[in-house]
N, C-alpha and C positions, 0 to 999 in steps of 0.2 A: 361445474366450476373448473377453471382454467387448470394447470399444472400448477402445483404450491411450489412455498418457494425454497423447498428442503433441499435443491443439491448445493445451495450456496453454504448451506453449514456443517454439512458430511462432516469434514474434514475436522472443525473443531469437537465437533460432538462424538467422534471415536472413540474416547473413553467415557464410560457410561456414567462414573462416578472418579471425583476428587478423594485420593489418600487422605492419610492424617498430617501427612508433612504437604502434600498438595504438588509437591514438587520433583520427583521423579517417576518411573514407568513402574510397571507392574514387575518387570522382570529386571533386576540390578546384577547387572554382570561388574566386576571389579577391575579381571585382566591383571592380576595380580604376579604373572610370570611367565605369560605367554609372547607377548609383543617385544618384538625387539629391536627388529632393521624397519628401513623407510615402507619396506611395502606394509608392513602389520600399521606405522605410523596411518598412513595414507588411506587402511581400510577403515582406520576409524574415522578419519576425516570424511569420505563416503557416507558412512553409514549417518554422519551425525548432519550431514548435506541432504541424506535422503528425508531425514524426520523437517529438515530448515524449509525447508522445499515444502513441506505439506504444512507448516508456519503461512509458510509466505503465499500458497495458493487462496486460502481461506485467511488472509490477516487478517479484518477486521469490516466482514461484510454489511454492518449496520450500519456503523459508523458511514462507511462509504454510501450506502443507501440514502441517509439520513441528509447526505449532502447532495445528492444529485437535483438537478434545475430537469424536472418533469412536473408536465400538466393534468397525468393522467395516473391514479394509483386504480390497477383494476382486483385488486386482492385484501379485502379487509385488513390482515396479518398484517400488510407491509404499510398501511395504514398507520396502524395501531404502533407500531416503533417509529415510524417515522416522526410520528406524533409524541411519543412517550409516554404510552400508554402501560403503567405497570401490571397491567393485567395479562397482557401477551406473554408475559417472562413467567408463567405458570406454567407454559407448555413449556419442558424441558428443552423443546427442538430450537428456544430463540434465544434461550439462555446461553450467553456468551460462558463460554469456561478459559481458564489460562494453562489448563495442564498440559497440552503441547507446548506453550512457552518452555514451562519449567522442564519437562521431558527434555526440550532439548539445550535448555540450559544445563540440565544432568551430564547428557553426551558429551559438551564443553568441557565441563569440569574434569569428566572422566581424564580427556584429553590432557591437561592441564595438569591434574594430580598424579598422573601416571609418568608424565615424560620423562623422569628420569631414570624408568627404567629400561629406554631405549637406548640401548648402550652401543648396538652395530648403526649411527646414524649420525652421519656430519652435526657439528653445533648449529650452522647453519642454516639447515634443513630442517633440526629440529624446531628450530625458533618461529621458523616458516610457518610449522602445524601449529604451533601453541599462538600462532598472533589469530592463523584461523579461526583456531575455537574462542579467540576474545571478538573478533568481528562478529562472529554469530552470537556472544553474548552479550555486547555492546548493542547488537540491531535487535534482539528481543526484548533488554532492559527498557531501550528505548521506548517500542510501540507497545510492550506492558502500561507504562507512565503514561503512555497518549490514553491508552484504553479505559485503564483503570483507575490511575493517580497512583492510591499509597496501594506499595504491595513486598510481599515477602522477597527479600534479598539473601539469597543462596550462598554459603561458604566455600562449600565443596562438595564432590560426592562420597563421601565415607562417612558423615558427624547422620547419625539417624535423630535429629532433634525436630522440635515442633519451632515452626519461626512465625511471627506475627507480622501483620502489614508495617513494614516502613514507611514513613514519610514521601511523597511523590519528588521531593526534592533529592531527598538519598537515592531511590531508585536512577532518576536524572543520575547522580553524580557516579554511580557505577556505571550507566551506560559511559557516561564520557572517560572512566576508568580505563575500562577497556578499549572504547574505538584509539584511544591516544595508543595505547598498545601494537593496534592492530594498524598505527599510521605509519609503522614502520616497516609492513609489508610491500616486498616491489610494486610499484605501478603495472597496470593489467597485463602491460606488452610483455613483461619480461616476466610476468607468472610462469611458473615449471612444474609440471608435477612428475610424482615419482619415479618417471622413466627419462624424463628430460624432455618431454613435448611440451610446446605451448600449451596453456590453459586457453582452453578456446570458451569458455562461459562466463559471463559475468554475475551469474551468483556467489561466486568465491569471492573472499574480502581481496582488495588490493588497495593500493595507497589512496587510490581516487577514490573509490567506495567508502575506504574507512573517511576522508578527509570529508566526504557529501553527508554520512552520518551525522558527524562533527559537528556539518554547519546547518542540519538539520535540530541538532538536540539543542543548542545555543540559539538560534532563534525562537524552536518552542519555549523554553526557557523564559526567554527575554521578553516574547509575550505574558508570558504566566503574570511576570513579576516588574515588568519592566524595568531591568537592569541595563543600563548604555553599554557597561562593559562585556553583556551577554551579545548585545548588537555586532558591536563590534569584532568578536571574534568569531561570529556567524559570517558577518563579513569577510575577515580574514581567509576563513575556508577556503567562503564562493571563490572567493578572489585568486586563489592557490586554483582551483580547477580551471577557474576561465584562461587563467594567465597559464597553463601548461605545466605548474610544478608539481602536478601532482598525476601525470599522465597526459596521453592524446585524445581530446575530445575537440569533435566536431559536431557543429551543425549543420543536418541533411538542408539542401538547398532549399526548399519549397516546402510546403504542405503537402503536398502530392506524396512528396518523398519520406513525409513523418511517417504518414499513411503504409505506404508500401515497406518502406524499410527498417525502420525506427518503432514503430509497433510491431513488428515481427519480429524483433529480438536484436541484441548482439550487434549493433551497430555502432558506427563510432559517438553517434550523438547522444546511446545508452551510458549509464553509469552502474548501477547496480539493480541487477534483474533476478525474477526466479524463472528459472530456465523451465523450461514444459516438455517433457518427454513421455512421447506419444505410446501409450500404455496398450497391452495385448487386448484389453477389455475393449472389445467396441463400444459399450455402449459405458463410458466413462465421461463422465463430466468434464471436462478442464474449466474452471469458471476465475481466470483470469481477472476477471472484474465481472461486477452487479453487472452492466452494460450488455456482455459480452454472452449473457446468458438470458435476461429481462426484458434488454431490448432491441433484441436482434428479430428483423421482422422481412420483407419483400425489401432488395432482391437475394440480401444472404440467406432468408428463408424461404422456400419456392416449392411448387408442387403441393402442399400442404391442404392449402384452402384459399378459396377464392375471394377469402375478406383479408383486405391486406394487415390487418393489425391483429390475427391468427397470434397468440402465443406470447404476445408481448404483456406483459404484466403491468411494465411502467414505458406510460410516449409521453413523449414530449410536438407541442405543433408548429408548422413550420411558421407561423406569426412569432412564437415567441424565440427561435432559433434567429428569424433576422431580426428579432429586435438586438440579439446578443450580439452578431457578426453588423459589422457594415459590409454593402453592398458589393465592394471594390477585395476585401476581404477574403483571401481565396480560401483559407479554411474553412469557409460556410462549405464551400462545392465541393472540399475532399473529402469532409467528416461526414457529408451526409448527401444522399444521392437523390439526384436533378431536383434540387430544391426548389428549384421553380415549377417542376413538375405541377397540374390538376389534377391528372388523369394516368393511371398506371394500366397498364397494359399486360394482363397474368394470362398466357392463351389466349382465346378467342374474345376474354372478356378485359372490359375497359373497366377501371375499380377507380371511383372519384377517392381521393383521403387528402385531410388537414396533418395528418401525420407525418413527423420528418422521419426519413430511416436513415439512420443509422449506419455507415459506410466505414467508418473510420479503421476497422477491424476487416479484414476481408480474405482472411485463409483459412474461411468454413470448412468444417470436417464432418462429412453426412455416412449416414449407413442404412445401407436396405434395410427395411423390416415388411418380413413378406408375408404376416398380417393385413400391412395395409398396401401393401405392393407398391410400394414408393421408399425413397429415399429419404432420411428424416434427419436435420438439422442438428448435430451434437454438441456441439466448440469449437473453437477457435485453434487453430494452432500457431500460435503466437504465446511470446511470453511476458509476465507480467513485466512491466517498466517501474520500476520503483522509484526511481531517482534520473533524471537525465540532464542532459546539459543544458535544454530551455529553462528547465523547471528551474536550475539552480542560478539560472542568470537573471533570473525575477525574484528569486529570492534573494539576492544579494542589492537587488532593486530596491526590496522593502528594508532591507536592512541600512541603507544609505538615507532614503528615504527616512526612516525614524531617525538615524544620526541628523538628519539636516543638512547632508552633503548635497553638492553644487550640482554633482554627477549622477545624483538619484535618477534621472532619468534614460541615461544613456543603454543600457541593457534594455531597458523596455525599448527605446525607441530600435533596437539591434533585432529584437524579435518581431516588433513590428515589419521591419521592415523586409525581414523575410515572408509573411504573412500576406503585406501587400507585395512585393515586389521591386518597391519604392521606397526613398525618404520623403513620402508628401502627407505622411499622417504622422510625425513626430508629435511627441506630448507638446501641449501648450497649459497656457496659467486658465484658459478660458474652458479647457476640461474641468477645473474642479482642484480637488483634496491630490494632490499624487498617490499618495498611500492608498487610497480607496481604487483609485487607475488603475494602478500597478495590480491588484485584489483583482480586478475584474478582469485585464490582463492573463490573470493566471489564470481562471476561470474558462475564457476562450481557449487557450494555447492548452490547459491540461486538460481540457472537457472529457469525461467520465471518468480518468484515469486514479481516480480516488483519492486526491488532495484537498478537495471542497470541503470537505468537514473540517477538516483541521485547518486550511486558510482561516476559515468561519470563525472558531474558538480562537485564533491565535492572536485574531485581529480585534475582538471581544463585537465583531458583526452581526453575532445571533439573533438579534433582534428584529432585524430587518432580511435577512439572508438564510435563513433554515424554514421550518414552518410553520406554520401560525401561533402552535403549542410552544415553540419556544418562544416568539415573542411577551409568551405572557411568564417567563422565567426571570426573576429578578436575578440581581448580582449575588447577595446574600448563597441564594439557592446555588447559584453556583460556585460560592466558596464553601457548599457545602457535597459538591459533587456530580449537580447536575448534569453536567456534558461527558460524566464518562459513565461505562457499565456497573450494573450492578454486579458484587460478587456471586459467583456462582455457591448456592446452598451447600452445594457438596464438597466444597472448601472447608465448612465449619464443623466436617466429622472427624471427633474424635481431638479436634482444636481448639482448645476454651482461650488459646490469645488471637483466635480471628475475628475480626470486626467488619458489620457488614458497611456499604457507603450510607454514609449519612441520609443523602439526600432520596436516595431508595428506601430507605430506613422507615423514613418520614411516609413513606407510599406504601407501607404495608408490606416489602419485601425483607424479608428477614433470615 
């Protein structure tokens, strides 16, 4: 059997078991009189970047799975979730747990609780550190709610109490609690840290970041519930980034250049990323995204073996790839290499495949292993994109689009036409639904990049757009939880106000 699919959940499954609060680490440091000037400020910020970071590599790899558009599942396990199979969440290894969330909602809080007794440190400086620790606890509250729905909402780090699941709509309103907080940190450019250099990362909150969180949580929101009002201040956001009030963003000219520059990190068309820093471990995972690890195959994986689909777990074929892209299209030819290809050519041998590969990622990181005397395929070095300025100019698409604005169209036709090159594929009436367009729209433009599941629920699409098991998910089922994880068991030690999700409840997981 091929390689499983265990390094995409390292990262969540580092603690072996959930507390009785659920919500901090094993080791609770306080800092009750040691920190005092910017740099002790700043090492906490570090430290609590370094836990955000290991959040954000492993955010939410089911979910992400569970939306990808592939034709080929070659590993029963990824089956079995894909599908909703509660029987898989018996092995501990697929059991989603949230205690990294809360871990570094702790660090946050540390942060936050503590600041006054940073007494050698500008007011202004200090405010700087405390909007950080709400950006990182605003972007966790957040994809907790995506994940889970209702979940325990944290005070501080000193109250040693046991807390029960809140409402998925409290959690929402904390996350917005804090990104409003953290929207008052300078825009990226003028970021500084404690020596006075530029911040050169976009994992740090800044104004645009915290402002894309914003119009992120407000149009989840506004799907849940559909609220106009939620619409429209989703819109507001988008609209604050496109329009520059909330920093510099730009779109990379072409496809070509998403490809090269804009999946590689740090670029002007990024907004908020987790940064990937290349570890002394050679043989270290980085899995960026499902994609980046599942279905990376010839030619970013090479020398291996001479059957070109060696190691790929999940493909997709190139019939259903051009059914997605039109012809003219140039991101069919960036994101995936010589699509018109029959015939691949590995050495001396010619390897016929229906298989599309996968291009869109291409600063492979390989290491000898002198076992098999060859060089062996690791990661990517590239960083995750969380947020970028396509993404958010389609979102703001759908959000006009549900108001029933005149202009719903104009951002998509803005993305298209860097796509094609041209204004000759602008929306027409003779497309269809817009809202559904624009959906599909995003679908091309963000292909693997891990927003399809959550397009999917937010558009109430499931039925048609995820896999066959969810088609047969009624609405009911899903107002009782369906679309998000179960709790993890080890949550409910020692916690008689934890509750497990309903709708897993119903499946025998308890």
């Amino acid at each position: 059997m091929k390689r499983l699919f265990i390094c995409l959940f390292v990262a969540l499954q580092l603690a072996a078991c959930d507390s009785m609060l659920d919500i901090e680490p094993e080791t609770k440091t306080t800092y009750t009189n040691y920190f005092k000037g910017e740099k002790d400020a700043a090492a906490l910020l570090y430290e609590l970047h370094a836990m955000f970071n290991d959040v954000l590599t492993v955010v939410d790899n089911i979910h992400e799975m569970v939306g990808l558009k592939v034709d080929v599942v070659d590993d029963p396990d990824i089956e079995m979730l894909r599908n909703l199979e509660p029987s898989v969440y018996e092995d501990e290894l697929y059991m989603p747990s949230w205690r990294n969330f809360y871990s570094t909602i702790y660090r946050a809080n540390v942060i936050l609780d503590n600041a006054y007794r940073f007494t050698e440190i500008d007011e202004e400086r200090l405010e700087y550190y405390k909007r950080q620790a709400c950006f990182v606890k605003g972007v966790c509250y957040f994809f907790i709610a995506r994940m889970w729905g209702d979940a325990p909402i944290v005070k501080n780090s000193t109250d040693a109490v046991i807390y029960p699941r809140s409402k998925v709509e409290d959690v929402l309103a904390e996350a917005i609690r804090n990104a409003e907080i953290a929207l008052d940190l300078p825009v990226f450019e003028d970021l500084v840290n404690e020596s006075g250099a530029k911040v050169m990362t976009k994992q740090f909150g800044s104004k645009g970041a915290a402002t894309a969180l914003l119009a992120h949580i407000y149009a989840w929101r506004a799907g849940l519930w559909g609220n106009n009002d939620d619409w429209k201040k989703a819109e507001q956001y988008c609209s604050d980034i496109i329009d520059k009030k909330a920093g510099y963003y730009e779109l990379a000219a072409d496809p070509a250049a998403v490809c090269k520059d804009v999946m590689k990190g740090n670029s002007s068309e990024g907004i908020f990323e987790e940064e990937y820093y290349m570890p002394e471990d050679p043989f270290f995972r980085n899995a960026p995204y499902v994609a980046t690890i599942e279905m990376m195959g010839y030619p970013i994986v090479t020398g291996e073996s001479f059957t070109t689909d060696y190691n790929m777990m999940l493909r997709i074929n190139k019939t259903t790839v051009k059914a997605i892209y039109d012809k003219e299209d140039r991101r069919m030819d960036a994101y995936f290499y010589e699509i018109d290809s029959t015939v691949y050519h590995i050495g001396s041998y010619e390897i016929p495949s229906e298989t599309a590969f996968l291009y869109k990622w291409n600063y492979p990181v390989t290491e000898y292993n002198e076992y098999v005397d060859m060089y062996i395929y690791q990661t990517q070095d590239v960083n995750r994109i969380i947020w970028r300025l396509a993404d958010i100019m389609l979102l703001r698409a759908e959000c006009r689009a549900r108001l029933g604005e005149g202009n719903a169209a104009d951002d998509l036709n803005a993305i298209r036409e860097r796509a094609y090159g041209n204004r000759e594929h602008d929306y027409t009436a003779a497309e269809g639904d817009l809202r559904y367009v624009i959906f599909k729209e995003r679908e091309k433009e963000l292909l693997y990049e891990g927003h399809r599941y959550y397009d999917v629920i937010r558009n109430g699409y499931w039925k048609t757009e995820l896999t066959e098991e969810f088609s047969r998910i009624s609405e009911q089922e899903f107002q009782k939880g369906a679309q998000y994880y179960p709790i993890n068991p080890n949550a409910f030690t020692d916690n008689d106000l934890m509750r497990q999700n309903e709708y897993w409840l119903s499946k025998g997981i308890k």
